[in-house]
N, C-alpha and C positions, 0 to 999 in steps of 0.2 A: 653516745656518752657512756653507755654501759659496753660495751670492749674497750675503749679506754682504760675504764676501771678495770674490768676485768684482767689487762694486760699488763696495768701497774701492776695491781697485785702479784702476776702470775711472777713477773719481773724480781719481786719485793723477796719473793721466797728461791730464786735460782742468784742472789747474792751472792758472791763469793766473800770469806769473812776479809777487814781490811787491817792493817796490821801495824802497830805504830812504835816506834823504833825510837833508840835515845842516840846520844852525838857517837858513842860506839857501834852502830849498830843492833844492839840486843833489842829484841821484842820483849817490851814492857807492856803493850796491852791489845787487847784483840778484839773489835768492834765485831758482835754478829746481829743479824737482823734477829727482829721479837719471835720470830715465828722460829728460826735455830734455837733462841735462847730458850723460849718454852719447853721446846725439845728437850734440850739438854735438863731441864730442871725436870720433866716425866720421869727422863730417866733416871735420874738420883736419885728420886723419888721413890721408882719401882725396887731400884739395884745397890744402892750406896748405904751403909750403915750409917743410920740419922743419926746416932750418938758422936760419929767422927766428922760430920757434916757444921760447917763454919757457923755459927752462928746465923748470918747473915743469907745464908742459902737456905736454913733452916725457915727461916721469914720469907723467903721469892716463892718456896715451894709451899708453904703455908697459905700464903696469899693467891697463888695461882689455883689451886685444888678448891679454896672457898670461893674463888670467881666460877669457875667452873663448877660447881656445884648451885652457885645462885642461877645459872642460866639453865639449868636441866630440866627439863620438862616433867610434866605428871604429876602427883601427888606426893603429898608428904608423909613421913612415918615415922610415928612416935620411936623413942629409941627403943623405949617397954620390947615395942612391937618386935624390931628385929634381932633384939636380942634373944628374947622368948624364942623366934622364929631357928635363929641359930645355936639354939640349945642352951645359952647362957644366962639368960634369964632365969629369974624365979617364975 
C-alpha cells in the first residue's frame, strides 16, 4: 500500500499543467497541480514586489507561509527576542 502512495504522489508532482481553451481557441485558464502552485506562490513570495501583487495572491502567499510556519518544528520566540537578537530592538 505504501508504493502505491508513494507512486501517486511521486505521479502527482511530474503533472504536466492542463489547459483550457474557449470556442476560439485562446487559453483562458491553466490547471497546475498544489505542489506547482505552492511553487510558484515561494517564488513571488521571495522575488515579486508585494505592493504590485493582486490582492488575491497577496492572501495564497499569506496563508501558505502561516501554514508553513504552524508545522515547524522547535520552539517558539518571543518577537522581543528576535528583534533584540537582530539589532532592532530596544
Amino acid at each position: 500500500m505504501r508504493n502505491k502512495r508513494q507512486a501517486k504522489s511521486a505521479a502527482a508532482t511530474i503533472d504536466p499543467p492542463r489547459y483550457v481553451q474557449n470556442q476560439r481557441g485562446e487559453t483562458v485558464e491553466v490547471i497546475v497541480s498544489i505542489d506547482d502552485y505552492e511553487r510558484y506562490l515561494r517564488t513571488l513570495a521571495k522575488h515579486a514586489d508585494w505592493e504590485t501583487l493582486p490582492a488575491y495572491l497577496q492572501d495564497a502567499i499569506d496563508t501558505l507561509l502561516a501554514q508553513e510556519a504552524r508545522t515547524e518544528s522547535g520552539p517558539s520566540l518571543p518577537l522581543r527576542a528576535v528583534l533584540k537578537k537582530n539589532g532592532k530592538g530596544r
